[in-house]
Every structure is written in structure tokens, then in C-alpha cells.
PDB file of N, CA, C, O and CB in Angstrom:
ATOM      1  N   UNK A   1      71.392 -26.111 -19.559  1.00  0.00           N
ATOM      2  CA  UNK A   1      70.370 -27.107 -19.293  1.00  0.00           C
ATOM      3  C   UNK A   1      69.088 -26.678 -20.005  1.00  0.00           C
ATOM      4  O   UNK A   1      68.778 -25.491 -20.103  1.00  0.00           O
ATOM      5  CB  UNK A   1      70.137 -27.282 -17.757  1.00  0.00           C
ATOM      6  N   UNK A   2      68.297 -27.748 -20.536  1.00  0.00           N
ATOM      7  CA  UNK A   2      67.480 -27.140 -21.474  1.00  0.00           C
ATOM      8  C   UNK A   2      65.931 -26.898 -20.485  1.00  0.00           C
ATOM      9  O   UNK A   2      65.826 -27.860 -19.724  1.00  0.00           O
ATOM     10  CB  UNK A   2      67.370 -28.242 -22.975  1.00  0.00           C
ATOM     11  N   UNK A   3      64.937 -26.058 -20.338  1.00  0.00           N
ATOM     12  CA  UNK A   3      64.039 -26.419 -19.435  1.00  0.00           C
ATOM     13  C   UNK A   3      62.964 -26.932 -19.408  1.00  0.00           C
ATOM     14  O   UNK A   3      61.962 -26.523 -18.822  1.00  0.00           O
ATOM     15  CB  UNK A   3      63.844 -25.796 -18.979  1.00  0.00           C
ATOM     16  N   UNK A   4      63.157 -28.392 -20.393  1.00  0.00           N
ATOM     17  CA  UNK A   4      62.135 -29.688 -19.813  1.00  0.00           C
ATOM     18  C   UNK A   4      63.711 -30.495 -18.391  1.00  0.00           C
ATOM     19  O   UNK A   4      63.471 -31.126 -17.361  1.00  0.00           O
ATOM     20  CB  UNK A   4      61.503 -31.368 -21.924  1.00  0.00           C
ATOM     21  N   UNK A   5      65.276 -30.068 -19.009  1.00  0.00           N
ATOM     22  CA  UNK A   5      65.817 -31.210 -17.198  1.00  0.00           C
ATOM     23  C   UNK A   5      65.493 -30.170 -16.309  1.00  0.00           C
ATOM     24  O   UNK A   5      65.356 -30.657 -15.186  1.00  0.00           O
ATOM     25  CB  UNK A   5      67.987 -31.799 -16.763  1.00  0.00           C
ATOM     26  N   UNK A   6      65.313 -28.978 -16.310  1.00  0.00           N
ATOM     27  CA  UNK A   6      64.658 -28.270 -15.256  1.00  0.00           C
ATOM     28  C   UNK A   6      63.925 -28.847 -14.337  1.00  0.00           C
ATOM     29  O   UNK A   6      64.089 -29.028 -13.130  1.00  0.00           O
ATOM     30  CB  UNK A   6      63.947 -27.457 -15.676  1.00  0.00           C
ATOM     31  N   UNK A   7      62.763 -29.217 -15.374  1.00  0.00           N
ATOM     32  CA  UNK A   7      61.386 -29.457 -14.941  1.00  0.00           C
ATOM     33  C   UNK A   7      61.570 -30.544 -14.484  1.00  0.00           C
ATOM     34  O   UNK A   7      60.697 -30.847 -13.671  1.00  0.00           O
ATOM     35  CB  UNK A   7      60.295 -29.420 -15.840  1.00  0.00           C
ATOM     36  N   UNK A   8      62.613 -31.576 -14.695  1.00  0.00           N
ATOM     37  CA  UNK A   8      62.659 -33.140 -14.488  1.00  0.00           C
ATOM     38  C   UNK A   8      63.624 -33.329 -13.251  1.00  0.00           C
ATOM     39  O   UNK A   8      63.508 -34.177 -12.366  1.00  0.00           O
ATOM     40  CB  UNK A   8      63.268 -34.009 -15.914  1.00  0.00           C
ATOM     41  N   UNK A   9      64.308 -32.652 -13.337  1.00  0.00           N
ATOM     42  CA  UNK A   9      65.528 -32.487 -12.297  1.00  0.00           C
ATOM     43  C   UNK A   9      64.298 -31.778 -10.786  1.00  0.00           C
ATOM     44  O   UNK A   9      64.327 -32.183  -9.624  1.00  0.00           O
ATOM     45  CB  UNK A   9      67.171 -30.956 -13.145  1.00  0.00           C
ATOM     46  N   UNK A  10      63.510 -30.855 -11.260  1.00  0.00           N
ATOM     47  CA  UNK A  10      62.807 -30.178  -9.974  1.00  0.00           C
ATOM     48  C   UNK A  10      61.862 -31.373  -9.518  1.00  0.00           C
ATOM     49  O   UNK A  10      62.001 -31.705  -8.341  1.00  0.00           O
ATOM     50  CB  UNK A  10      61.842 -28.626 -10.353  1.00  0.00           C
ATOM     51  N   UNK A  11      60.906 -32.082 -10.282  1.00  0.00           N
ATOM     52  CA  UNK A  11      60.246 -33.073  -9.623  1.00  0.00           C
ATOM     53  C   UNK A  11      61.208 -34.409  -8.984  1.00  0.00           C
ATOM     54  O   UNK A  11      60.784 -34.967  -7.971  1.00  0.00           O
ATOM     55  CB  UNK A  11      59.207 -33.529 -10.664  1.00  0.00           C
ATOM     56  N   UNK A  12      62.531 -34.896  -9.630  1.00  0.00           N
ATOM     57  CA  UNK A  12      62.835 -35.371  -8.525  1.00  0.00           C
ATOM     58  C   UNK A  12      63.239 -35.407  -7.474  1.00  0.00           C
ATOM     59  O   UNK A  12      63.106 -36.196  -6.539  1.00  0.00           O
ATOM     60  CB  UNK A  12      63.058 -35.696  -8.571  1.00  0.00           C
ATOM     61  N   UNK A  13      63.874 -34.318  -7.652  1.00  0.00           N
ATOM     62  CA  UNK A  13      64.202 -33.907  -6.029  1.00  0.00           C
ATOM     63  C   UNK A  13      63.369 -33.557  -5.021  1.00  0.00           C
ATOM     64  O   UNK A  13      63.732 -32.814  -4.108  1.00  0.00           O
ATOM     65  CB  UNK A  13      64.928 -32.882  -5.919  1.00  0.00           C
ATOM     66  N   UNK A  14      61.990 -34.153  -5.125  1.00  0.00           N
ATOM     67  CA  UNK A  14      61.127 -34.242  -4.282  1.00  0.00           C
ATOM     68  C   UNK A  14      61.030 -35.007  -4.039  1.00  0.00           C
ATOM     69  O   UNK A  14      60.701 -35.101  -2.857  1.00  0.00           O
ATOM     70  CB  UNK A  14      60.326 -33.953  -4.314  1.00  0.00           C
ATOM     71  N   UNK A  15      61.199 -36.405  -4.853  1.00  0.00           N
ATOM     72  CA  UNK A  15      61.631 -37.928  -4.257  1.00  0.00           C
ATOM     73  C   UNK A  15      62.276 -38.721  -3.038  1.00  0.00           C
ATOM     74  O   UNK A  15      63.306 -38.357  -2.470  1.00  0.00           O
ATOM     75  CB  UNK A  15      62.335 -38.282  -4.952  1.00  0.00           C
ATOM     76  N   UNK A  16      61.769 -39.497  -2.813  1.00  0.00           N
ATOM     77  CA  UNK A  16      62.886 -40.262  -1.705  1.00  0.00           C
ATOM     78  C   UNK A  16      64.062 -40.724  -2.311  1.00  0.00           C
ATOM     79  O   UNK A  16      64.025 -40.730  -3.541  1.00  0.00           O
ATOM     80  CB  UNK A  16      62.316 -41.600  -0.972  1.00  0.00           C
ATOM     81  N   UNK A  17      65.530 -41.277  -1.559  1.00  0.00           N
ATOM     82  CA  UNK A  17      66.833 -41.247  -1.789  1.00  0.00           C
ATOM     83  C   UNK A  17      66.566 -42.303  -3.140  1.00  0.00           C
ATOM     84  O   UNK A  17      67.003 -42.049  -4.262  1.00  0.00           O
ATOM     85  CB  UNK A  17      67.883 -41.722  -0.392  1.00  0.00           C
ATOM     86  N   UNK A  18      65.524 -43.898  -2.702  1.00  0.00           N
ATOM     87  CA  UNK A  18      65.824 -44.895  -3.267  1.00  0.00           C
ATOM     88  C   UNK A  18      64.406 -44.754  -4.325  1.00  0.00           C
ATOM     89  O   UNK A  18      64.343 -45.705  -5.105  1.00  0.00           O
ATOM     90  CB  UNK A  18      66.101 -46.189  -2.218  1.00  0.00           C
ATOM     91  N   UNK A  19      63.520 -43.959  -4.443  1.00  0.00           N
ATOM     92  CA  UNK A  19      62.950 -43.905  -5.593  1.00  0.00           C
ATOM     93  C   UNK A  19      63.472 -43.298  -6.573  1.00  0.00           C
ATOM     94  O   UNK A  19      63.278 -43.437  -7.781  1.00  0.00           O
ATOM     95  CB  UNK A  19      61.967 -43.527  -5.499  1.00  0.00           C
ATOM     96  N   UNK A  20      64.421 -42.337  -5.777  1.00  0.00           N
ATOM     97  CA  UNK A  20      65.028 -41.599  -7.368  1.00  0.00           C
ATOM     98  C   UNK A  20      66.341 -42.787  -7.845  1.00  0.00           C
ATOM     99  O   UNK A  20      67.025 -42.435  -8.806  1.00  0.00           O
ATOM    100  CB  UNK A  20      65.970 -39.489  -7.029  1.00  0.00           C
ATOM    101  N   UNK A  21      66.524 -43.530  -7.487  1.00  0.00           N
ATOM    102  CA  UNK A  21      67.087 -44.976  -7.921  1.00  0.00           C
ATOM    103  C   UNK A  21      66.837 -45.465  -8.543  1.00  0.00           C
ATOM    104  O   UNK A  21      67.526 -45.816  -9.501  1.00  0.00           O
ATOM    105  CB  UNK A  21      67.141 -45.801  -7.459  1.00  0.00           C
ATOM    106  N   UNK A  22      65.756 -45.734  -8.334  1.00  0.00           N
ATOM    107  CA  UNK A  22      64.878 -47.171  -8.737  1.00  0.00           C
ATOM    108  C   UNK A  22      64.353 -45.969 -10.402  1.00  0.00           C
ATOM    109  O   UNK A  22      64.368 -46.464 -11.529  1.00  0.00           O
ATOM    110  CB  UNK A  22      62.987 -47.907  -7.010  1.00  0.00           C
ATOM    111  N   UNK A  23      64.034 -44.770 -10.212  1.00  0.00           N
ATOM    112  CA  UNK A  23      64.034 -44.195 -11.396  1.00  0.00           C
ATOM    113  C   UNK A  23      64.694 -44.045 -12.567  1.00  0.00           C
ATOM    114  O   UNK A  23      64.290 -44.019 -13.730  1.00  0.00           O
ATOM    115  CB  UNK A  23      63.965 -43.494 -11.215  1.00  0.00           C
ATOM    116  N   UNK A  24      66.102 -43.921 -11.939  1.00  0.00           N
ATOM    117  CA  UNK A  24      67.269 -43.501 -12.562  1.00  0.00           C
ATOM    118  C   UNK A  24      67.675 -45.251 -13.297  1.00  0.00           C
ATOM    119  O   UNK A  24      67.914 -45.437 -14.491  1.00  0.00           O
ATOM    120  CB  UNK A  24      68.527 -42.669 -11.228  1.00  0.00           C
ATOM    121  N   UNK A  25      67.664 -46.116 -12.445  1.00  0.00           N
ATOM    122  CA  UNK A  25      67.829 -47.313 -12.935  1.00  0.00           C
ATOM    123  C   UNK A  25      67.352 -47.830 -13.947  1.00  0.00           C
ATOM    124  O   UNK A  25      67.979 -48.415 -14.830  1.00  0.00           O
ATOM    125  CB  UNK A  25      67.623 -47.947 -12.284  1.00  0.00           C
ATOM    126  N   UNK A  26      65.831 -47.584 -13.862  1.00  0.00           N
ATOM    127  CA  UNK A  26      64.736 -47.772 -15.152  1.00  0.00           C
ATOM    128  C   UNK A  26      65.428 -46.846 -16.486  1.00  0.00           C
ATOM    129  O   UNK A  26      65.657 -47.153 -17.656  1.00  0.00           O
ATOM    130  CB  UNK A  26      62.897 -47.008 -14.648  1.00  0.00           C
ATOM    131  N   UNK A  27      65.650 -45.456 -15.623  1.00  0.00           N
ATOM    132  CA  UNK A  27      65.732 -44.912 -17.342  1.00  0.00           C
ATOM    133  C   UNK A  27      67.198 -45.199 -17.727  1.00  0.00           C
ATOM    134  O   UNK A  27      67.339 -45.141 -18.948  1.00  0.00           O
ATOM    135  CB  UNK A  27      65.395 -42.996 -17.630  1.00  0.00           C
ATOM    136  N   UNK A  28      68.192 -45.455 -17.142  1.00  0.00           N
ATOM    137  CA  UNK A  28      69.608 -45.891 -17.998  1.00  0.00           C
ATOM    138  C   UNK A  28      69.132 -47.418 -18.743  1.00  0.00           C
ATOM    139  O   UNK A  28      69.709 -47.762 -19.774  1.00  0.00           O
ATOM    140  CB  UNK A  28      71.243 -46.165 -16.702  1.00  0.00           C
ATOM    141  N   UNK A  29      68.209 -48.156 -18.230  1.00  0.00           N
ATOM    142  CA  UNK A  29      68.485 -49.161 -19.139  1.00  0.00           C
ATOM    143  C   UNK A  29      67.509 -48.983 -20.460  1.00  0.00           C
ATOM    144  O   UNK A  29      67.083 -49.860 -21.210  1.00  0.00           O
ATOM    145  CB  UNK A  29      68.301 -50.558 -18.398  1.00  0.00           C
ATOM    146  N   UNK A  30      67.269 -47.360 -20.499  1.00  0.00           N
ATOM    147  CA  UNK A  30      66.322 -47.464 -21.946  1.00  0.00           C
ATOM    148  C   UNK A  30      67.033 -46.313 -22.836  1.00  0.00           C
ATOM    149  O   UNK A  30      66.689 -46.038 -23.985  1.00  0.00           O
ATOM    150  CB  UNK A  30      64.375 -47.055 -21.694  1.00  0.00           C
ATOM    151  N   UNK A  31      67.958 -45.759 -22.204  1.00  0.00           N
ATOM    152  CA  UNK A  31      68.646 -44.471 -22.754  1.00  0.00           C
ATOM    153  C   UNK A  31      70.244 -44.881 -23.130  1.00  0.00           C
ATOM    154  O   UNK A  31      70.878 -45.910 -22.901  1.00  0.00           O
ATOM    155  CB  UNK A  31      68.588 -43.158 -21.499  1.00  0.00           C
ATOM    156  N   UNK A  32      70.505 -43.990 -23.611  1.00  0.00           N
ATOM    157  CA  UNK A  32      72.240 -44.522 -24.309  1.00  0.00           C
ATOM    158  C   UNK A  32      72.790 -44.003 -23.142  1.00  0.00           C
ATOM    159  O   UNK A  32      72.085 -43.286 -22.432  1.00  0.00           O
ATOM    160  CB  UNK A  32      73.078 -43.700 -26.033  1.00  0.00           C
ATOM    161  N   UNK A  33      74.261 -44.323 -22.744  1.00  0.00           N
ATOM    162  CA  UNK A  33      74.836 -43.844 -21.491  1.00  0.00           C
ATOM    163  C   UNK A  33      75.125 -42.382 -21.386  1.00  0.00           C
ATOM    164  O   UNK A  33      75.083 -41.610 -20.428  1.00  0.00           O
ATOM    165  CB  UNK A  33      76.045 -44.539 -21.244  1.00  0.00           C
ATOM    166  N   UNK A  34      75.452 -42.212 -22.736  1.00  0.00           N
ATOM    167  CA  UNK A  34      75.967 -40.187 -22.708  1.00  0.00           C
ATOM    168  C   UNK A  34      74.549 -39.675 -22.058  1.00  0.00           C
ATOM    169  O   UNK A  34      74.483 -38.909 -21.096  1.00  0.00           O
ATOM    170  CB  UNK A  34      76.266 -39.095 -24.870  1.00  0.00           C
ATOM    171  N   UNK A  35      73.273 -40.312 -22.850  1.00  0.00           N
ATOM    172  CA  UNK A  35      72.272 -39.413 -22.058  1.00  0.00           C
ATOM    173  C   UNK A  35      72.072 -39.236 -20.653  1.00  0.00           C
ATOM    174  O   UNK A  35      71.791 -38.211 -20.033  1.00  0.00           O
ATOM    175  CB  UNK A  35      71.156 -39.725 -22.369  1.00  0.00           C
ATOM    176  N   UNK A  36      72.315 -40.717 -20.148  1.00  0.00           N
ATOM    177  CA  UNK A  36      72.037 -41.085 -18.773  1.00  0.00           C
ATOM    178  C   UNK A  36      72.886 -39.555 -17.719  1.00  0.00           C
ATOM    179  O   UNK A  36      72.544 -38.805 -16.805  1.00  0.00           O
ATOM    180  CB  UNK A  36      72.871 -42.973 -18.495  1.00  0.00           C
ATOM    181  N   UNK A  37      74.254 -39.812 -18.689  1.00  0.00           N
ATOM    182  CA  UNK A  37      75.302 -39.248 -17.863  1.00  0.00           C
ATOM    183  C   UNK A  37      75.065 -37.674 -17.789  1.00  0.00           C
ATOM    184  O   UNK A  37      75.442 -37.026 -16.812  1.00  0.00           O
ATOM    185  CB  UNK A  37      76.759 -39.621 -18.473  1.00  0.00           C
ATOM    186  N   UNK A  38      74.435 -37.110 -18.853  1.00  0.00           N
ATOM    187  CA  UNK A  38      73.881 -35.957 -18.968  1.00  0.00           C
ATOM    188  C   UNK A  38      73.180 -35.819 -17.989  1.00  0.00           C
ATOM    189  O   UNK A  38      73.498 -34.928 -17.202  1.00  0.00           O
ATOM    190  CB  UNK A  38      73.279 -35.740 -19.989  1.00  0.00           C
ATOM    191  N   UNK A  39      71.974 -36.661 -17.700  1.00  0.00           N
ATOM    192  CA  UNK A  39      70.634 -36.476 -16.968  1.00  0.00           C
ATOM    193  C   UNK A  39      71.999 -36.535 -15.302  1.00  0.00           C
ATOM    194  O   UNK A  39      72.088 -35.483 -14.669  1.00  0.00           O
ATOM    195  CB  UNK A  39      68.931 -38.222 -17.351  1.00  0.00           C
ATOM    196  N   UNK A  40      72.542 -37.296 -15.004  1.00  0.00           N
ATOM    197  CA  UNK A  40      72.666 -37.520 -13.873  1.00  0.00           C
ATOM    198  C   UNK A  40      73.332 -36.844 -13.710  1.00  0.00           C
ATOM    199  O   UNK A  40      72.779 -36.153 -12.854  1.00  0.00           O
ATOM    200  CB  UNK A  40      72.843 -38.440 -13.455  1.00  0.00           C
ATOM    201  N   UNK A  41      74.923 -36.120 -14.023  1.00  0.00           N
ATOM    202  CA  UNK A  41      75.199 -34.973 -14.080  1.00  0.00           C
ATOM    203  C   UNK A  41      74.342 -33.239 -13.803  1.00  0.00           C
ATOM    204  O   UNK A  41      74.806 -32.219 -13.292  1.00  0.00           O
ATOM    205  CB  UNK A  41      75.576 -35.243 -15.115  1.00  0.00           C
ATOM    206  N   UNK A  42      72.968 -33.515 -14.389  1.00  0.00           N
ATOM    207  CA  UNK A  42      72.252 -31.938 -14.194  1.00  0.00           C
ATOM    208  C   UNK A  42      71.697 -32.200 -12.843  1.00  0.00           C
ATOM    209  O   UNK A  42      71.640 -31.322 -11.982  1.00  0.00           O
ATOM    210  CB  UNK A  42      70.875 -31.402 -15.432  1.00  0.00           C
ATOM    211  N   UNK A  43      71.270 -33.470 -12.660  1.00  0.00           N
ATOM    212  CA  UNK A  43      70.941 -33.731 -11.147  1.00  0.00           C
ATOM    213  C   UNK A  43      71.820 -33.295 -10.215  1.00  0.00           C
ATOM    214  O   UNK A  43      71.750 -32.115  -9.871  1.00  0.00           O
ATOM    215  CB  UNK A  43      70.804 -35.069 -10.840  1.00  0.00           C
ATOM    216  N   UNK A  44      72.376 -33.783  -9.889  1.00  0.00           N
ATOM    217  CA  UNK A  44      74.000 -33.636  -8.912  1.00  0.00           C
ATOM    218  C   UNK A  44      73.998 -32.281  -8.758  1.00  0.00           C
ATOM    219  O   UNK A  44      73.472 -31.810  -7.750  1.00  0.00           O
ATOM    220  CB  UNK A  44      75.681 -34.138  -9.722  1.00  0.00           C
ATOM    221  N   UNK A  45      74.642 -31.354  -9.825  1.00  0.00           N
ATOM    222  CA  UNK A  45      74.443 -29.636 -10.406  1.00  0.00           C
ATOM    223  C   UNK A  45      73.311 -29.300  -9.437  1.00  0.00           C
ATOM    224  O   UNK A  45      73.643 -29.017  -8.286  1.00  0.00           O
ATOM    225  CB  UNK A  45      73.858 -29.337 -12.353  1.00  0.00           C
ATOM    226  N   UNK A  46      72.101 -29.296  -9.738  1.00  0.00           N
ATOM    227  CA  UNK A  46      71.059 -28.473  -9.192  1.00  0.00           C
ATOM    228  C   UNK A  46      71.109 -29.202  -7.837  1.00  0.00           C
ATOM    229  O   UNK A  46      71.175 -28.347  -6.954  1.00  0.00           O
ATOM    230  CB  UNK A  46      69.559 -28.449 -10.034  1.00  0.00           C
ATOM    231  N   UNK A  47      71.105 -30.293  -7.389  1.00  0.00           N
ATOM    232  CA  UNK A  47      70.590 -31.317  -6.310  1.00  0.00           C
ATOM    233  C   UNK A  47      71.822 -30.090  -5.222  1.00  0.00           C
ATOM    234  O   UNK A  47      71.499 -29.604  -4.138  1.00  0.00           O
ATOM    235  CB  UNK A  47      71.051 -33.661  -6.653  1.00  0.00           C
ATOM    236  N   UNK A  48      73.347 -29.839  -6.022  1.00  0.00           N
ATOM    237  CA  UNK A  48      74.121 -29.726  -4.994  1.00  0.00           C
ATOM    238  C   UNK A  48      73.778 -27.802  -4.655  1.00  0.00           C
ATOM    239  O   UNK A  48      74.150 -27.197  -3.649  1.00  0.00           O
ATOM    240  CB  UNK A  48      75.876 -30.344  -5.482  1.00  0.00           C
ATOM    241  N   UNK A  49      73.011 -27.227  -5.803  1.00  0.00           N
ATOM    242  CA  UNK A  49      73.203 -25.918  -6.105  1.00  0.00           C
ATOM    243  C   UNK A  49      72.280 -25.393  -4.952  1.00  0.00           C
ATOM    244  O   UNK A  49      72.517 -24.322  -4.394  1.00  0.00           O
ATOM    245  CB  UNK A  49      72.840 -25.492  -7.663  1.00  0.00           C
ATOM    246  N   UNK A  50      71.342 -26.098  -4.659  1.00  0.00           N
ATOM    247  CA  UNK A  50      69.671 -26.080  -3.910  1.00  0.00           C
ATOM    248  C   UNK A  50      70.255 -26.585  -2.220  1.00  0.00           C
ATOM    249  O   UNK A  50      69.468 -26.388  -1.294  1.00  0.00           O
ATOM    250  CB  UNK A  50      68.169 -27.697  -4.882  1.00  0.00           C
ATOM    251  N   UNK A  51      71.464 -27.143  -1.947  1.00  0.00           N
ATOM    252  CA  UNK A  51      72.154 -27.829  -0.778  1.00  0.00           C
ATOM    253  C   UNK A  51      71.609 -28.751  -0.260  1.00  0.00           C
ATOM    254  O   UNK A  51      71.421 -28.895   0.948  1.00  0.00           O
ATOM    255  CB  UNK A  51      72.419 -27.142   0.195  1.00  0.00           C
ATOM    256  N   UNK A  52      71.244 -29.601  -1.282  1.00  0.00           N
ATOM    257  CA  UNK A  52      70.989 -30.907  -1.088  1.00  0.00           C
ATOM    258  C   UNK A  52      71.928 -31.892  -1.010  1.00  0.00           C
ATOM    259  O   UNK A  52      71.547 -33.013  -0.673  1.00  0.00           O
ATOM    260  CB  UNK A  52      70.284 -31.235  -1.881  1.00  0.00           C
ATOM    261  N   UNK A  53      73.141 -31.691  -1.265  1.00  0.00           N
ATOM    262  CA  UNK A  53      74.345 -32.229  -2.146  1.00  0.00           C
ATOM    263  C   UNK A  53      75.182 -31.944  -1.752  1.00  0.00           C
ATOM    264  O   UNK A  53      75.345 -30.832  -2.255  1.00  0.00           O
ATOM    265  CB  UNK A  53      74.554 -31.983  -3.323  1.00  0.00           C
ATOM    266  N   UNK A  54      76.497 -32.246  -0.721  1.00  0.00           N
ATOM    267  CA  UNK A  54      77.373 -31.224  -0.465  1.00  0.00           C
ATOM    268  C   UNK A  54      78.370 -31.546  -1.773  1.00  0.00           C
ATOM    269  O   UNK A  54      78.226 -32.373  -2.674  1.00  0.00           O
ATOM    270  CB  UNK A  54      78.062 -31.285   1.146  1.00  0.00           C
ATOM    271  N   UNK A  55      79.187 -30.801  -1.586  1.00  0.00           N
ATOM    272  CA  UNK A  55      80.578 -30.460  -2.789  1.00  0.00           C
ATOM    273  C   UNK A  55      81.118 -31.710  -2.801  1.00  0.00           C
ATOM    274  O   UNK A  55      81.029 -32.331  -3.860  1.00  0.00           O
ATOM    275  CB  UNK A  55      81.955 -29.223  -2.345  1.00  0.00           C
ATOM    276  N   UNK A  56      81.746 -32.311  -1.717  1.00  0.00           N
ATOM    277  CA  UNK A  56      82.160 -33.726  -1.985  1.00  0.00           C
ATOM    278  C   UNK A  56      81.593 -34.760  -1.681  1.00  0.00           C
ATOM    279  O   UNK A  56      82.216 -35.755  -1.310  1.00  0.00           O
ATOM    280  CB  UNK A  56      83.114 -33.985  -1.585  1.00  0.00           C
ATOM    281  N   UNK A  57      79.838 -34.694  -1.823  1.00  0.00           N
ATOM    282  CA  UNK A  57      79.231 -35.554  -1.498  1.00  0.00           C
ATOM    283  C   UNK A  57      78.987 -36.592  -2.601  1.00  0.00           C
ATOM    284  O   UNK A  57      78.793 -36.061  -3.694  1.00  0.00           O
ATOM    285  CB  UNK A  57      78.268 -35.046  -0.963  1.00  0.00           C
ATOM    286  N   UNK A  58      78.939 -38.190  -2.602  1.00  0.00           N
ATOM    287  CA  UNK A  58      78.838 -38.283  -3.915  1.00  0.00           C
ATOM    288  C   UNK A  58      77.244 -39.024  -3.889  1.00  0.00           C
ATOM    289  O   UNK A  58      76.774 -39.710  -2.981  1.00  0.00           O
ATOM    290  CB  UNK A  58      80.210 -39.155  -4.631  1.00  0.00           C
ATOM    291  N   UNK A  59      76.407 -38.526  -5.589  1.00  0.00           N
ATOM    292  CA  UNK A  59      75.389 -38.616  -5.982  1.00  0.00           C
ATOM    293  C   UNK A  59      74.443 -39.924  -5.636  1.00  0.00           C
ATOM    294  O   UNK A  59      73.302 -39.999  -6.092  1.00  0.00           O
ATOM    295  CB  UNK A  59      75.641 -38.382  -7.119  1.00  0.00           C
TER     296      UNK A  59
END
């Protein structure tokens, strides 16, 4: 992970459930999907690493 999703991944997870939505929503419709899937993928990773997330919880 490079560390600007660090930095991006740490401020949202200070978010509420449906702002980081309403975030994530905005930026897939301006990004190509591999990126999206990247970004939402490192989320999940850290979101679940920090136990925010359980193992079979889904994102």
C-alpha cells in the first residue's frame, strides 16, 4: 500500500458507516473500476486489521 491509501484509508475510518458511502460512491463514478477496487480492497485490509471489520464481515 503506498502511504498517501494510508493516509486516506486512516481518515476514513473515522467516518460514519453511510458517509464513507456516499464517499466511496462519488469517487467510483470518477475513477476506473480497478482503481475503485484497489481503494476498496485497502479499506476492508486495514478497516478489518484495526477490528473494525470482522473476517467474514462484508465491507
Amino acid at each position: 500500500m503506498a502511504w498517501w491509501e494510508g493516509m486516506v484509508t486512516s481518515e476514513l475510518l473515522k467516518l460514519e458507516p453511510g458517509e464513507i458511502e456516499r464517499i466511496l460512491n462519488s469517487a467510483f463514478s470518477q475513477i476506473s473500476h480497478e482503481q475503485f477496487m484497489a481503494a476498496t480492497r485497502a479499506i476492508k485490509t486495514e478497516a478489518t486489521r484495526r477490528g473494525l471489520l470482522k473476517v467474514n464481515q462484508s465491507a
